[in-house]
N, C-alpha and C positions, 0 to 999 in steps of 0.2 A: 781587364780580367781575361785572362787562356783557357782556351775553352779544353779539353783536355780529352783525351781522344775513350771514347768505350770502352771500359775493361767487361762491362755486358751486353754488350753488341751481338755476341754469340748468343746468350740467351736470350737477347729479345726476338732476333731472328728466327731461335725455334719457337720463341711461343707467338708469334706472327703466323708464323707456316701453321702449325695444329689452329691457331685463330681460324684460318682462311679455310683448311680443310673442313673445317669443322661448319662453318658458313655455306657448303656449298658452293664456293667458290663466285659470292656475291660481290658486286662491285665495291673499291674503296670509296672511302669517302671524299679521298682529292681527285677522283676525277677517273681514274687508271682502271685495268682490268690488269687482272694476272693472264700475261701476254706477255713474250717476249719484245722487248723493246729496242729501240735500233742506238746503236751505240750516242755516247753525247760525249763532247770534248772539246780542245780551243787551247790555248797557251798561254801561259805565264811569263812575263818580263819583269824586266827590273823598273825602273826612274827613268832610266834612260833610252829603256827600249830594247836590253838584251834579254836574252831566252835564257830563266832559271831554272836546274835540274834541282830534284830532289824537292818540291814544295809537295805540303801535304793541302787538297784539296776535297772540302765535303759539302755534300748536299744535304743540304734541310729542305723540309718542305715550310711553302709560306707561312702556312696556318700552323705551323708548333708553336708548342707555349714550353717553356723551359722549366723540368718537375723541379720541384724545391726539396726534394728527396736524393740530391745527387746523382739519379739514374738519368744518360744521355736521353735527350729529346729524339733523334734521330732514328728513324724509321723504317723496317727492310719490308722491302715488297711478299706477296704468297709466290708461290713454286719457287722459284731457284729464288732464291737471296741477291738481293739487291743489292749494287755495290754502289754504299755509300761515301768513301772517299778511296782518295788514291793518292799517287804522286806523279810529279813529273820527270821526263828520260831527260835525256842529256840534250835536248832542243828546247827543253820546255815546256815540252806539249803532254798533256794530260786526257786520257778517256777510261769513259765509264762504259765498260762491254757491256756490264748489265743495269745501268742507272734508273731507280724508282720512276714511277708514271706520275703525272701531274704536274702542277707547281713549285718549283722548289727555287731555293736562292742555293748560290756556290760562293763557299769562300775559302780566296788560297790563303793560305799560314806559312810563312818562312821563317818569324821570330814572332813576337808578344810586341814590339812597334815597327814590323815590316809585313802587310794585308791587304787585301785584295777582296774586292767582294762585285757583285755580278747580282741583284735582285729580280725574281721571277720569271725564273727561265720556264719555260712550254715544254715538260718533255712528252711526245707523241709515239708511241705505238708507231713502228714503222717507221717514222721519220729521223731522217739521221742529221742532227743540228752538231754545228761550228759555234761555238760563242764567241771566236773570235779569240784579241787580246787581254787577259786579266793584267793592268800596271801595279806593283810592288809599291805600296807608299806608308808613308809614318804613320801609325795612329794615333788617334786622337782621344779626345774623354770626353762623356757624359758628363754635367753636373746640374746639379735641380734639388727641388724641393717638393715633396707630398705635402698637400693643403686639404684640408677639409672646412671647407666654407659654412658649411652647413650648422657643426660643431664645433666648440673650441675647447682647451685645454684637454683634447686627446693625447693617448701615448701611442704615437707610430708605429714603434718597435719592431722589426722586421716586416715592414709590408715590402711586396715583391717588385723592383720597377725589373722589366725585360726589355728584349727586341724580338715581341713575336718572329720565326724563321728564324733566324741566328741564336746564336749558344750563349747570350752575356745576358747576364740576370745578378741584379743584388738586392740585396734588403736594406731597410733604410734605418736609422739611427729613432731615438724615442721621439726628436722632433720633426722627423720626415726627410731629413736632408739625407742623400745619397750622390754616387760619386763612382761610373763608371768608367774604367780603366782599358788600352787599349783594343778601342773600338774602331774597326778601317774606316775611312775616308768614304763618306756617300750618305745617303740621305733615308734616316731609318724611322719606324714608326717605334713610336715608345708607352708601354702601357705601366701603370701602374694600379695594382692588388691589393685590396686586404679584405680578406674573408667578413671582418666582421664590420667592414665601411661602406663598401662598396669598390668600384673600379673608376678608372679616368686616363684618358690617353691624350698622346701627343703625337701631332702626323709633321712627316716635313722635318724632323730633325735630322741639321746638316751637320757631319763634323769633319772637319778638315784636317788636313796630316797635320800632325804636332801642336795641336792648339787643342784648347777645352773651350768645348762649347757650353756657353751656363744656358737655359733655358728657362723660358718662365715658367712657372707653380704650376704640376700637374694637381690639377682638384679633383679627386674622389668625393662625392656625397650618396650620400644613401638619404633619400629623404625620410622625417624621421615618420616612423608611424603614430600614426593618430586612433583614440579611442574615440565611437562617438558614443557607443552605445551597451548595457550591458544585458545581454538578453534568456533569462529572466536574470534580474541584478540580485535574487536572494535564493539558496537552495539550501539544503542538508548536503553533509558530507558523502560523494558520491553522486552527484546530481550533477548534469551536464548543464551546461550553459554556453551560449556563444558570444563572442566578443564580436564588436562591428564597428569599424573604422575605415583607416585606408594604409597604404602603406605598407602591409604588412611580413613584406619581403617573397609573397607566391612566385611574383615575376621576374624578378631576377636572378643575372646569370650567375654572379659569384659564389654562389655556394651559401649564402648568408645565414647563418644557426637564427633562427628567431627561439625565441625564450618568454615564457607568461610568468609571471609572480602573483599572489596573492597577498598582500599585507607581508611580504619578503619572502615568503614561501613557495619555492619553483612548483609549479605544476610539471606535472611528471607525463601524464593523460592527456594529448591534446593534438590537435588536426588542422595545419593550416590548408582550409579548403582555397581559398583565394587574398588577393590583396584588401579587398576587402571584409574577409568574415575566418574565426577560427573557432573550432570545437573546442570545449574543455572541458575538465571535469575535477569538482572541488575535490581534495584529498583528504582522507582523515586527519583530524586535529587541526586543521583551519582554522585564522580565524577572521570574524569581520575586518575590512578594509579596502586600500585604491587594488587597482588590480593594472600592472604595468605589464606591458609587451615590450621587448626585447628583442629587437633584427638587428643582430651585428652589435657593436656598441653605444647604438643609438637606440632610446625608451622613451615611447610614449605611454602616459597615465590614463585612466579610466575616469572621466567626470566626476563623478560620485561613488559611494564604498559600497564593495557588495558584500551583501548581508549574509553570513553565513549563519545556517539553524543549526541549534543545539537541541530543540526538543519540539515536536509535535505533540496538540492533542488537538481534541473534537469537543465544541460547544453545541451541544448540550453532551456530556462524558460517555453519555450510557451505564448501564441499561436505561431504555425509554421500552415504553408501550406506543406502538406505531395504528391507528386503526386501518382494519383491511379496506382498502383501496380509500385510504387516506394518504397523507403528503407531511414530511417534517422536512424545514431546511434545517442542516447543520453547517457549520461555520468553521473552518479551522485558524486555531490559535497557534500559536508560536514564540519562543526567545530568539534571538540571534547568539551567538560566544558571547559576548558581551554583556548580556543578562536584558536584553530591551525589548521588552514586549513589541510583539508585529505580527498584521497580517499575514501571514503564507499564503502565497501562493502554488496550492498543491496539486503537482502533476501528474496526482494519478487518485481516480476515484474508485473504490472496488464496492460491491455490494454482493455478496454470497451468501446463500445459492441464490440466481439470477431467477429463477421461478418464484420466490419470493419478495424480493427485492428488488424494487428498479429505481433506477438511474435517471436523472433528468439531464438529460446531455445538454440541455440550452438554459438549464441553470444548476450549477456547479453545487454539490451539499443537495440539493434534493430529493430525498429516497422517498417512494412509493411503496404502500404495501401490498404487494400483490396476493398472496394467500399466506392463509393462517399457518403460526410457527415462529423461530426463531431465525432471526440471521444476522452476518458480520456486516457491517462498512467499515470497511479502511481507506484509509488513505496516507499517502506513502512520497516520499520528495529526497532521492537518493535512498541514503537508508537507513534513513530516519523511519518512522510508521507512527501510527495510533489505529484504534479500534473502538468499536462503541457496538455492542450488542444491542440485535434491536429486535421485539419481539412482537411480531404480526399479531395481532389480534380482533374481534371480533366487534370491538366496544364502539356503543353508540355514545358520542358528547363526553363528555368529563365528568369524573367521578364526583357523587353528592355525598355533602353534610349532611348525615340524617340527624342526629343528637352524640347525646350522650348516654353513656349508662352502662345496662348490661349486654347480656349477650343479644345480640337482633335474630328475629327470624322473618323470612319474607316467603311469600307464594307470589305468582302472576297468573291472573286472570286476564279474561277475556279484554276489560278496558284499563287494564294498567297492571300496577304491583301493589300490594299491602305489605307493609313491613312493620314490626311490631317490636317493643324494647320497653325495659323499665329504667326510668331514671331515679337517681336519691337526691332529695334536695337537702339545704342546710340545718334542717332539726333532726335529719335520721330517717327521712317517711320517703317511701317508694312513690313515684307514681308510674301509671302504665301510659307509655304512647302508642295511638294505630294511625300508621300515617298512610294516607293512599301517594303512591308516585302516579300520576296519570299524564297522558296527552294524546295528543289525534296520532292519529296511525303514522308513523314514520317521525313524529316528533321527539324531540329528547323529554322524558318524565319527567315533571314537577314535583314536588313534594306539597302536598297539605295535609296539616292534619282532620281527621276526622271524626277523632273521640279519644277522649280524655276521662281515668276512672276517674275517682277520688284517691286521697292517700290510703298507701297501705302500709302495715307496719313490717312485715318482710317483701322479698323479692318476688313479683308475682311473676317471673322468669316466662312470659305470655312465647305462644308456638303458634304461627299460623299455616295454611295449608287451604289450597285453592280444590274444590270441589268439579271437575269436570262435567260429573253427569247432572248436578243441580246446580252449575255455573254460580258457585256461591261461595264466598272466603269462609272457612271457620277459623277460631281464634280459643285456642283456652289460656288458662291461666289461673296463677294460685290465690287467695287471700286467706288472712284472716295472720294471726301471730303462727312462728317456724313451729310449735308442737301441738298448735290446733288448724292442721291448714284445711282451707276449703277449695274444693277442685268445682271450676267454673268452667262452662264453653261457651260464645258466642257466635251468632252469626250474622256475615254482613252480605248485601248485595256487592254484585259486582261493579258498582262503582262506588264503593267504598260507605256506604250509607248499612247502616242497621235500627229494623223496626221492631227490632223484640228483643226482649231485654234479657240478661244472660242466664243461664242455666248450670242450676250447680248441680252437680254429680256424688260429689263424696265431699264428708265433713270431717272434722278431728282427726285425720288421718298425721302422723307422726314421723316429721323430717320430710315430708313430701317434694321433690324435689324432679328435675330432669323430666320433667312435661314432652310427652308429644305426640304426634295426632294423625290418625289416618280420614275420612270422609268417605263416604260411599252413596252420593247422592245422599235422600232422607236423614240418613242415620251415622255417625261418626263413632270412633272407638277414641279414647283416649287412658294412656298408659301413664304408668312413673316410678319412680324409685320410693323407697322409704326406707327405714331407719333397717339398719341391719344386711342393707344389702338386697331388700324384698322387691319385687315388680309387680305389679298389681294394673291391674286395665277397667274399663267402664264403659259402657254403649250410650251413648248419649241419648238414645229411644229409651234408657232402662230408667232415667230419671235417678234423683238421689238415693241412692242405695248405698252396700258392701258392696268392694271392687272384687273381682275377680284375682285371685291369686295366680298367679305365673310362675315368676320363681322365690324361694323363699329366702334364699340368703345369696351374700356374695356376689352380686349381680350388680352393673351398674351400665348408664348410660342406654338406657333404651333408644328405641327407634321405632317408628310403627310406618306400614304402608298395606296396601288395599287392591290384593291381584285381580278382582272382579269374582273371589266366589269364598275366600274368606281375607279376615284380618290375619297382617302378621305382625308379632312384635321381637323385635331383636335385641339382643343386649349381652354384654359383655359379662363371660362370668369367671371369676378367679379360681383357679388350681392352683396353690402354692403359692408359688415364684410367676407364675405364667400369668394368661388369661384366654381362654377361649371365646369364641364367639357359636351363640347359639342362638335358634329361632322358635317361636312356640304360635302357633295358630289359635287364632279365635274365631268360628263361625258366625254369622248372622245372628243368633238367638245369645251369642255371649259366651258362650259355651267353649273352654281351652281344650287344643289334643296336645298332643305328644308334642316336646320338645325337639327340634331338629340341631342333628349339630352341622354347623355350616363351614367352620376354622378350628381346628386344633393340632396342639403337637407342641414342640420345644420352645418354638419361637413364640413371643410374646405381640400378641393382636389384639389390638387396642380400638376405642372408637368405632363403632360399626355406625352405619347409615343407609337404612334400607329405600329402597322406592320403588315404585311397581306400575306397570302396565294392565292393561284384559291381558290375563293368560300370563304374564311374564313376570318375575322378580328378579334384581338383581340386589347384590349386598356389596359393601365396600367396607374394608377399615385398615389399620395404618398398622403394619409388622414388620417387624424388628428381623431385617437378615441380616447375614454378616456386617453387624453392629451398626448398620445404618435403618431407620426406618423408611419403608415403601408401602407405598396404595397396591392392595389386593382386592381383586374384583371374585365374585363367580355366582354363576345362576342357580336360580331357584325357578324350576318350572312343576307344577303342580304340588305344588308343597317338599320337591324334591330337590335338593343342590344337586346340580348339573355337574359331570368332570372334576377338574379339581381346579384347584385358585390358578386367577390370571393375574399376574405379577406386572404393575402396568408402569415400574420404571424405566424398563426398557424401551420404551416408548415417549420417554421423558427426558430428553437429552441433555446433559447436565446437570440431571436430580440430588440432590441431597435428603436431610431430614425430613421426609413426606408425614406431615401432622393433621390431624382434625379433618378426614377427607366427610364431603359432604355430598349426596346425589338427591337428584329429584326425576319425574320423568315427563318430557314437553312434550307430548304427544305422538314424536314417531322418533325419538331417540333420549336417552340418558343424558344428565349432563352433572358431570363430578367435578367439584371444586376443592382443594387443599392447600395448606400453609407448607408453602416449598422452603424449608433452610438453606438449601442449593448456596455456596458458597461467592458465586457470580454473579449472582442476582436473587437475592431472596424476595420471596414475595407472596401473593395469593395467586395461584394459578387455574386453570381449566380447563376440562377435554370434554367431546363429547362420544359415546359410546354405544356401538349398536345392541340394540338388546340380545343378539349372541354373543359377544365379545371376539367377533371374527374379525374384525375391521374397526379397534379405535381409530377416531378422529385424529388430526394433529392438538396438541397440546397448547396451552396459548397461556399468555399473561395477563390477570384482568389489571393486577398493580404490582409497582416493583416496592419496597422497603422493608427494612428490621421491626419488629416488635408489633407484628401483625398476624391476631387469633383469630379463630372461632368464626372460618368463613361460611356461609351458606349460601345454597343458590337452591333456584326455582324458575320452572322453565314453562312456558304455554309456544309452539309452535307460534310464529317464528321470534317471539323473543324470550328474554331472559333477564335475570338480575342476580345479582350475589352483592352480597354485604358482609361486613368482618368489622371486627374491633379492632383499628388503631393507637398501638400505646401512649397515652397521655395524648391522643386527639380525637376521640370521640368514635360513633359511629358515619361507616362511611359506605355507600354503595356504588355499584356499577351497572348501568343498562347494556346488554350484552344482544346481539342478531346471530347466534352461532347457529 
């Protein structure tokens, strides 16, 4: 092969020179400085020893490699241009005024098989070298074969063999055999290329004039890489993972394209950090399988298949009820593409907000609940996610079976709770249960019961209510048939015992219904609804008598509480379409005043629940704004509503249909409970509230589920309880520390 002289020798020259200015004028890499250098030269003959004119003679340097781009290898120095060939005068003799610095080899050309070649001349700055005579002889040929030992049945197909320093370079056939052509006479190093195999050379190749030298198998190998490991071997699409082996082409010099697949799928994302370790990262639409690396055209596979996730979630789902500075593990589940249930292993734990929620860093899934409220855990594996809402709260132990039946009501006293309900048995007959929930100070409450009526023939729908100043449960309740009812009160000691037998108040009273009861040490009031809409109340000091009239129609849903200087009774009363809410005082002696109105106007207010303090009242019930219902609070101090309503969704993040809101008051604060519809977690909820409503509490969950009514709660400093009816499962309670 003719090596063929630069048609861009002028352009490489100037962009050599701007290279070198541009550098600073830092030294080259063979050795040289830009310095003028001292002439180099020496003479040309024939076979026989005569001096040939006209040969053309050029220098390479040792270390070129020949582009495969057709652009000459051949090199020009910085500042003045280097003179790379020349020819010779009519004696023969040949110089380079300005010959490149370094190492170079010289070779004369007088035809394509008459050459000359001269390997690694010294050129020196200042020093002015003879090379002597170059002799004119035949050339010869290359001939050989690329081998790759390592692999078989590759296609060769143009891999490169050269003669580092000289101009003769070819490519080799699909089966590796190549076949260079007029190469001078002397003894050349031979490398052979392929990007994607590796390299392999051969030193000491002699070729002699006119003859072809066959030489044995230049063997290229690339050793192949090896997978050992896949680290984590399972993620969601977008999830990094590293591969770990050997092999994997960092260190070598060829150029070598390394390549990952996933189940045939290039990965696009990926970092070879070293021969043994690469980054990468799954792509979307993945699917599980081997996962092969590719350096060159040599792949090595992955032991086992990596798992790619299609879907995250959290066991236990959420919503949970967490207790404060309590601990839940959660677990995450997973598919792979494949549809095959697996553990995940999920690389990222979140808990928000972090003041509520902590993180067990030394075991994976364990949230803590630090203060009362709502918060997220996610967890996340590329980008993939799940979510499980968790809702801090106050509850001591796990929620009780109390029975069945109707509606529950409960107080807490000083050694426990009383909770009270009627059940129906199988003929149609009511009976009443009083159950005490008790145990030692800090323990979770038991349930026993502790009196049991006889049957009744309707619902004696029983209200109890804990007596602070006479530390005593009272309890009424109805008997007798629905249009002769008789209004009963009881009382019991504070651990759940009663030595005196019940006290009826009013007889024959007509639809008697919606019982309920304030306490004032000695003396109790008790209230209720009847036929037409009527409210009527009773002093329990006043013995069996006519009730006190309240309101006369229209009116429903009472409520009674006890501010330390009269009774209140509250209740809802219909306008129309609406319903307002209004309050009427009872003094000490029985005696009603004036109706107060506490809520009214367009929107429809429902459910009122009063509870009181010395000195303080507050009122709660459930209105209708912009077509969702919400808990409205506002105070009553001295018989007088305070300001106007405190609207207390806003404080309830995530609220929905706020139904049946309930208050009691535990000694140095309120605490209201409602049936949240909340669309994300429906449930019985709780807050507790200061007696100005300057500063509610955080809101909390006492249970999460659908089809859960008619919660109540009742508070003594520092505990509490709420109980609610579960659809088709009974009565169910909760011990609460808010």
């Amino acid at each position: 092969m003719r090596p063929t002289a630069s048609p861009n020798l002028k352009w490489l020259t100037i962009l050599a020179t701007a290279l070198v200015l541009a550098l600073g004028g830092c030294p080259w890499p063979w050795g040289g400085t830009a310095t003028t250098p001292s002439p180099l030269g020496g003479r040309i003959v024939d076979q026989n020893g005569h001096p040939v004119s006209g040969v053309l003679v050029r220098a390479y340097f040792t270390n070129a490699i020949p582009f495969t781009n057709a652009i000459p290898f051949s090199v020009s120095a910085a500042g003045d241009p280097s003179t790379t060939e020349v020819r010779t005068n009519g004696e023969g003799r040949f110089a380079f005024a300005n010959p490149p610095m370094g190492e170079v080899n010289l070779e004369a050309i007088q035809s394509d098989d008459r050459k000359a070649v001269k390997l690694s001349v010294a050129v020196r700055s200042g020093v002015t070298l003879d090379v002597g005579d170059m002799r004119l002889l035949p050339t010869g040929t290359i001939a050989g074969q690329v081998v790759t030992p390592s692999v078989s049945g590759l296609n060769l197909l143009g891999t490169d063999v050269f003669t580092p320093g000289l101009s003769y370079m070819v490519k080799t056939d699909e089966t590796g055999n190549f076949r260079i052509a007029n190469v001078p006479a002397g003894k050349f190093r031979l490398v052979a290329s392929n990007q994607d195999l590796g390299r392999g050379e051969r030193t000491d190749v002699e070729v002699k004039p006119g003859e072809v030298t066959t030489i044995d198998p230049i063997a290229i190998s690339l050793t192949p890489p090896a997978v050992s490991e896949l680290r984590p071997a399972v993620g969601g699409p977008g999830s990094q993972f590293d591969i770990v082996g050997a092999n994997f082409g960092k260190s070598t010099t060829a150029g070598n394209t390394v390549e990952v697949y996933l189940n045939g799928v290039r990965l696009s994302e990926l970092s070879v950090e070293s021969d043994q370790l690469i980054h990468a990262r799954v792509p979307a639409g993945a699917q599980s399988g081997r996962v092969v690396v590719k350096v060159g055209l040599i792949s090595g596979s992955s032991p086992g298949d990596f798992r790619v996730l299609r879907e995250l979630a959290l066991s236990p789902p959420g919503p949970v009820v967490l207790p404060l500075n309590g601990s839940l593990r959660f677990s995450a589940e997973s598919t792979d593409s494949l549809g095959v249930a697996m553990s995940a292993p999920v690389t990222t734990w979140t808990a928000t907000p972090d003041t509520r929620l902590g993180l067990d860093s030394a075991t994976p899934g364990l949230v803590q609940g630090k203060s009362t409220g709502s918060g997220l855990l996610q967890i996340s594996n590329g980008d993939l996610s799940a979510s499980a809402q968790v809702f801090v709260s106050p509850t001591v132990g796990a929620p009780l079976t109390l029975g069945t039946g109707g509606v529950p009501s409960v107080a807490v006293g000083s050694q426990g709770a009383l909770a009270a309900w009627s059940e129906r048995d199988g003929d149609g007959l009511y009976h009443l249960t009083v159950q005490m929930l008790s145990g030692a100070s800090g323990a979770l409450w038991s349930p026993r019961n502790v009196s049991q009526v006889s049957a009744f023939l309707a619902d004696p729908a029983p209200v109890v209510a804990w007596d602070p100043r006479g530390s005593k449960f009272w309890v009424a309740y109805l008997d007798g048939p629905t249009t002769q009812r008789m209004v009963k009160v009881q009382v019991f000691e504070a651990n759940g015992t009663s030595t005196t037998p019940p006290l009826l108040l009013a007889a024959n009273r007509q639809d008697a219904q919606n019982l309920c009861l304030a306490p004032s040490g000695s003396d109790a009031l008790v209230a209720w609804q009847e036929t037409g809409g009527a409210i009527v109340a009773r002093l329990s000091s006043a013995g069996l008598g006519t009730p006190v009239g309240l309101v006369g129609s229209n009116a429903s849903v009472p409520t009674a509480a006890y501010d330390g200087a009269s009774y209140w009774v509250g209740y809802e009363q219909a306008v129309g379409q609406d319903a307002d809410i209004l309050a009427r005082p009872v003094d000490l002696n029985g005696t009603a005043g004036s109706a107060v109105m506490v809520a009214n106007g367009s929107a429809l207010q429902r459910a009122p629940s009063f509870a009181a303090g010395v000195g303080h009242m507050l009122a709660v019930w459930s209105e209708v704004r912009q077509g969702t219902a919400e808990v409205a609070a506002r105070r009553i101090v001295g018989g007088n509503p305070v300001g106007s309503a405190t609207y207390l969704g806003g404080t309830h993040p995530g609220h929905g249909d706020e139904q049946s809101p309930h208050l009691s008051w535990g000694g140095s604060q309120y605490l209201l409970t409602w049936v949240d519809g909340r669309s994300d977690a429906p449930g019985v909820f709780a807050q507790p509230l200061d007696k100005d409503l300057a500063a509610p509490g955080a809101p909390f969950a006492v249970t999460l589920g659908s089809g859960l009514t008619q919660p109540v709660i009742a508070g003594l400093d520092p505990d509490a309880f709420v109980a609610w009816i579960q659809a088709g499962n009974g009565i169910w309670g909760q011990r609460l520390k808010p």
